[in-house]
C-alpha positions as CSV (number, residue, x, y, z in Angstrom):
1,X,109.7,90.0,90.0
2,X,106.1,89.6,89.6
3,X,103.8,88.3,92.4
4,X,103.1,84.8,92.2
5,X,99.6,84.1,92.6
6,X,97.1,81.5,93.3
7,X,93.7,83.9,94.3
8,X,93.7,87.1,93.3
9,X,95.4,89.9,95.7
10,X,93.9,93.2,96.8
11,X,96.6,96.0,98.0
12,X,95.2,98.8,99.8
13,X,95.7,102.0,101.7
14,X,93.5,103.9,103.6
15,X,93.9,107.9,104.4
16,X,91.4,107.8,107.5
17,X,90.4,111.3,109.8
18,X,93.0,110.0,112.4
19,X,94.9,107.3,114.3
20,X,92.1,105.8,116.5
21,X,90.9,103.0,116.0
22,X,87.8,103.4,117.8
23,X,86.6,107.0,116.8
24,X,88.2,107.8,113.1
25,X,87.1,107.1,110.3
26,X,88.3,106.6,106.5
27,X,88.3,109.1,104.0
28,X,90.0,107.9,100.9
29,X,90.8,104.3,100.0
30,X,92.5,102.9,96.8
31,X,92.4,99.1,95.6
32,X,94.5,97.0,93.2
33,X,93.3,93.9,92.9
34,X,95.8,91.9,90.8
35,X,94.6,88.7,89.3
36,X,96.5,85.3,89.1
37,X,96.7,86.0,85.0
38,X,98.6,89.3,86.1
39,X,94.9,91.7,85.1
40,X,95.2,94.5,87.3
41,X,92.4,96.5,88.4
42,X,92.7,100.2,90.3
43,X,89.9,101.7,92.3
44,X,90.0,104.4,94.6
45,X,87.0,106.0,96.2
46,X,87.1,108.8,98.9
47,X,84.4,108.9,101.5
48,X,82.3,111.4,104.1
49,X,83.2,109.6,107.3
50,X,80.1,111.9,108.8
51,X,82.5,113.0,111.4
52,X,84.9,116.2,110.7
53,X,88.3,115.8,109.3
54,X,90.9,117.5,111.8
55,X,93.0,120.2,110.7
56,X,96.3,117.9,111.5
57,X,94.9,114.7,108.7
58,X,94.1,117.0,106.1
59,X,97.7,118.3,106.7
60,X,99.1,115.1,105.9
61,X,96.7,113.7,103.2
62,X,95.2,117.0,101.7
63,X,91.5,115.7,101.7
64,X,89.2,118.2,103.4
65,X,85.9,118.5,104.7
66,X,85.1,120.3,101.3
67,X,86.1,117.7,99.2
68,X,84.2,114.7,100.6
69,X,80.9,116.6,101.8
70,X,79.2,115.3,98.6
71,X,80.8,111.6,98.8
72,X,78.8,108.7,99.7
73,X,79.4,106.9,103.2
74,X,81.5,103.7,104.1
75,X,78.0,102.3,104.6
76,X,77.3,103.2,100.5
77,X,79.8,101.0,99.3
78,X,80.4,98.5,102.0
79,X,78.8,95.8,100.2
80,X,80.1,96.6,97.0
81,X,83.7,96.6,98.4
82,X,83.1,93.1,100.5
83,X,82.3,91.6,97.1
84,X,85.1,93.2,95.4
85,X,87.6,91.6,98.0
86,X,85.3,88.5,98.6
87,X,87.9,85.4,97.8
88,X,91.2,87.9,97.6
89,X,94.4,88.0,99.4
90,X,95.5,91.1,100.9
91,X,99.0,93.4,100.7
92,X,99.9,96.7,102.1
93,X,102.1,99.1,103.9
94,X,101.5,98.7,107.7
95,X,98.1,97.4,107.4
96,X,98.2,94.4,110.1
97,X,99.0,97.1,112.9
98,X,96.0,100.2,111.5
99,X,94.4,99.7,107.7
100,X,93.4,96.3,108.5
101,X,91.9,96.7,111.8
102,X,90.0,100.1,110.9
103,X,88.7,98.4,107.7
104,X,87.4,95.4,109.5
105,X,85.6,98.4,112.5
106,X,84.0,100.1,109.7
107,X,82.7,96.9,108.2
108,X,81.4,96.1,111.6
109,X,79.7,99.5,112.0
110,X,77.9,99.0,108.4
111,X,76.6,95.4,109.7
112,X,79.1,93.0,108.1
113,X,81.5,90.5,109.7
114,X,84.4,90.5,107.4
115,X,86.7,87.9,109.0
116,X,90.4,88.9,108.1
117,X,92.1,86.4,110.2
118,X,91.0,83.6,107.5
119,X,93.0,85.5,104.8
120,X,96.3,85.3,103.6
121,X,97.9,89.1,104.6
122,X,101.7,90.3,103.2
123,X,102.4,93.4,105.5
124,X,105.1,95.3,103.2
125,X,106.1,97.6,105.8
126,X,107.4,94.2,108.2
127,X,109.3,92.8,105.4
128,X,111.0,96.0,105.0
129,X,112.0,96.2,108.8
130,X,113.1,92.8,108.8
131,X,115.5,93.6,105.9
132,X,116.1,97.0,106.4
133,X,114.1,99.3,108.9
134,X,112.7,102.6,107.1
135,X,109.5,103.9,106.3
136,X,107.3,104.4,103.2
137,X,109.4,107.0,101.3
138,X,112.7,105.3,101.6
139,X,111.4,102.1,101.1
140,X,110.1,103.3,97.5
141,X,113.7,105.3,96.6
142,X,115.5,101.8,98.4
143,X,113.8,99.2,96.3
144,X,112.3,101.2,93.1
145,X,114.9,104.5,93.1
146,X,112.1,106.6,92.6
147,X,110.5,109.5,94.6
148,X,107.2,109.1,96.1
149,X,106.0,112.6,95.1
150,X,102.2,112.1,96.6
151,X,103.0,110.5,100.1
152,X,100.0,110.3,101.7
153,X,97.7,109.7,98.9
154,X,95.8,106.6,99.1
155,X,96.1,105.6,95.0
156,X,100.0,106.7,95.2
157,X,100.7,105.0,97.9
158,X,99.0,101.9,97.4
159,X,100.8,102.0,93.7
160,X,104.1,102.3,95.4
161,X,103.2,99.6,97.9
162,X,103.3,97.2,95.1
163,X,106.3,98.2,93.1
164,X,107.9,97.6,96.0
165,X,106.3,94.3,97.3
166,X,107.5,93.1,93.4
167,X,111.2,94.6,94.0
168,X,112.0,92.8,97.4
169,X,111.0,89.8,95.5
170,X,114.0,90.3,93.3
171,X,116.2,91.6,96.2
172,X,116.2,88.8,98.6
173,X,116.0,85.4,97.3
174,X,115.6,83.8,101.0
175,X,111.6,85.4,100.3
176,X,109.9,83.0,98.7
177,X,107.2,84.2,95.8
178,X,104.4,82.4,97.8
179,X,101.6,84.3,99.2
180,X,101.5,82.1,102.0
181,X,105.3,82.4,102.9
182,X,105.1,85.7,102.7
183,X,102.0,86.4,104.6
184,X,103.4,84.3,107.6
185,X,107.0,86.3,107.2
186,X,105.0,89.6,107.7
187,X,103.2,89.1,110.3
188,X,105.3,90.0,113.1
189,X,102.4,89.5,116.5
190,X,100.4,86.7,117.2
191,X,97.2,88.0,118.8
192,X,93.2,87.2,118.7
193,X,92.2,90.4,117.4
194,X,92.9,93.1,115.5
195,X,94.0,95.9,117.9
196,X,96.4,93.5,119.2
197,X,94.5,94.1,122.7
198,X,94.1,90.2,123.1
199,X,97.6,88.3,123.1
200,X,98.4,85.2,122.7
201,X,100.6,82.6,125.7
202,X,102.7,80.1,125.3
203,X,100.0,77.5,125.0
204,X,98.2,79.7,122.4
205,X,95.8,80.9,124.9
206,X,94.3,84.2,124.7
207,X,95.6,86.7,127.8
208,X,95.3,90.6,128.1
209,X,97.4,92.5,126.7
210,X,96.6,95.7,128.8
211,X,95.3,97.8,132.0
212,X,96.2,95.6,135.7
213,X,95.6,92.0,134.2
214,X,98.3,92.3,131.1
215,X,99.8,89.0,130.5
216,X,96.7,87.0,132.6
217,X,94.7,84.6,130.8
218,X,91.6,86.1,129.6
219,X,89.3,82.9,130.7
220,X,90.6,82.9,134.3
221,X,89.6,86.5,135.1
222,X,86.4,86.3,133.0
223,X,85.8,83.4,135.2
224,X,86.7,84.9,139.0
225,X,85.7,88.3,138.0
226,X,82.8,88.5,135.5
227,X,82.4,92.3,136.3
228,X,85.6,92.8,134.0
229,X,84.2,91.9,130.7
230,X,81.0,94.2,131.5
231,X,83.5,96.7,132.2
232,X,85.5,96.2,128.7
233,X,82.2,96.1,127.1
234,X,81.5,99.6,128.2
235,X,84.8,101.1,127.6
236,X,86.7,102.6,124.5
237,X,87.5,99.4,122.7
238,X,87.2,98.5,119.0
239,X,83.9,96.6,117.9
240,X,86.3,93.7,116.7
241,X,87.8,93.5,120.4
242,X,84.6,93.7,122.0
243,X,83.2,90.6,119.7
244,X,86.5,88.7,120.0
245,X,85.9,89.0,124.2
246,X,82.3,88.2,124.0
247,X,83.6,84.8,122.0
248,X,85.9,83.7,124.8
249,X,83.1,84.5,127.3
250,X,80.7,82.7,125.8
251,X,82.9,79.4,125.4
252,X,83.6,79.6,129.1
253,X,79.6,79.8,130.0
């Protein structure tokens, strides 16, 4: 079934140096950006993330340090790519939990606040655990009954990501082919940013979600203890974290 669309929709994947979302960086990322008229357009670029790729990424996505020495940096193409996706939806394959939150660090790092939370985001991979709990390859032979030969690379997997988006449409009528609905039916956590360090209470107020103050409300200890948002300032936390906690300081100034 195809997508029904009111703004154009970008899908992406990232293949990235690692798993951190403080210190890795991306390597490869693909694009389809599908328009309301059903137009499809496909980009992929890969990147020199200006940090070496470990031995155990290039294992799983077969980009070396080789192949990306002479590729520009996310810097090159950061405004290029924020005006590619300027007005879009997004979709992908477990992007609320890592691509999303990387993307948005790497935007930060090249000096531009791309504000996901005011876009409309399907996460593929939490339909598919709400309906039937695999991962990326199964979900592709489940819903399309095809191989995903090129796991792991960004285009293929981004591809794939799509086919089967359009196949769980057909599968289960209780989705609605609504961007909206189905935005809201894939996001799983309610949270302030995007590590998902910053939680959300019962009266939609933001509390930690780590270290000895999980599950306290972020204003009250910024208020007794002001010492504590020096101390997440100077500690391994995203750039998107770090601005999230410096807005809920500020409001309580």
């Amino acid at each position: 079934m195809k997508l029904k669309l009111e703004n154009p929709i970008v899908i992406f994947d990232l293949e990235t140096t690692g798993l951190n979302l403080v210190t890795d960086r991306i390597v490869e990322i693909s694009v389809i950006k599908i328009h309301p008229d059903g137009n499809e357009e496909i980009k992929t670029r890969r990147l020199n993330p200006g940090i070496p790729i470990p031995a155990e990424a290039t294992a799983i996505h077969k980009i070396t340090n080789e192949d990306v020495k002479d590729c520009p940096s996310f810097i090159a193409i950061a405004k290029s790519l924020a005006a590619f996706i300027n007005g879009c939806d997004l979709a992908g394959y477990n992007l609320l939990k890592f691509d999303v939150p990387l993307l948005a660090e790497e935007f930060l790092r090249a000096g531009l606040n791309i504000d996901f939370r005011k876009i409309k985001i399907i996460d593929v991979q939490n339909i598919f655990h709400k309906m039937e709990q695999r991962n990326l390859v199964a979900a592709y032979k489940f819903y399309c009954n095809k191989l995903l030969d090129h796991a792991h690379n960004a285009e293929a997997d981004t591809i794939a990501t799509y086919e089967i988006l359009q196949s769980q449409l057909d599968r289960y009528p209780e989705l609605q082919n609504d961007v909206k609905f189905l935005s809201e039916f894939s996001n799983t956590t309610q949270h302030f940013d995007y590590a998902n360090r910053i939680g959300v209470d019962s009266n939609n107020e933001p509390i930690f979600n780590f270290g000895k103050y999980k599950g306290k409300r972020v204003r009250d200890i910024f208020t007794v203890e002001p010492s504590y948002y020096s101390w997440i300032m100077n500690g391994e936390f995203t750039l998107d974290t770090k601005k999230v906690f410096t807005e809920i300081r500020a409001s309580i100034l």
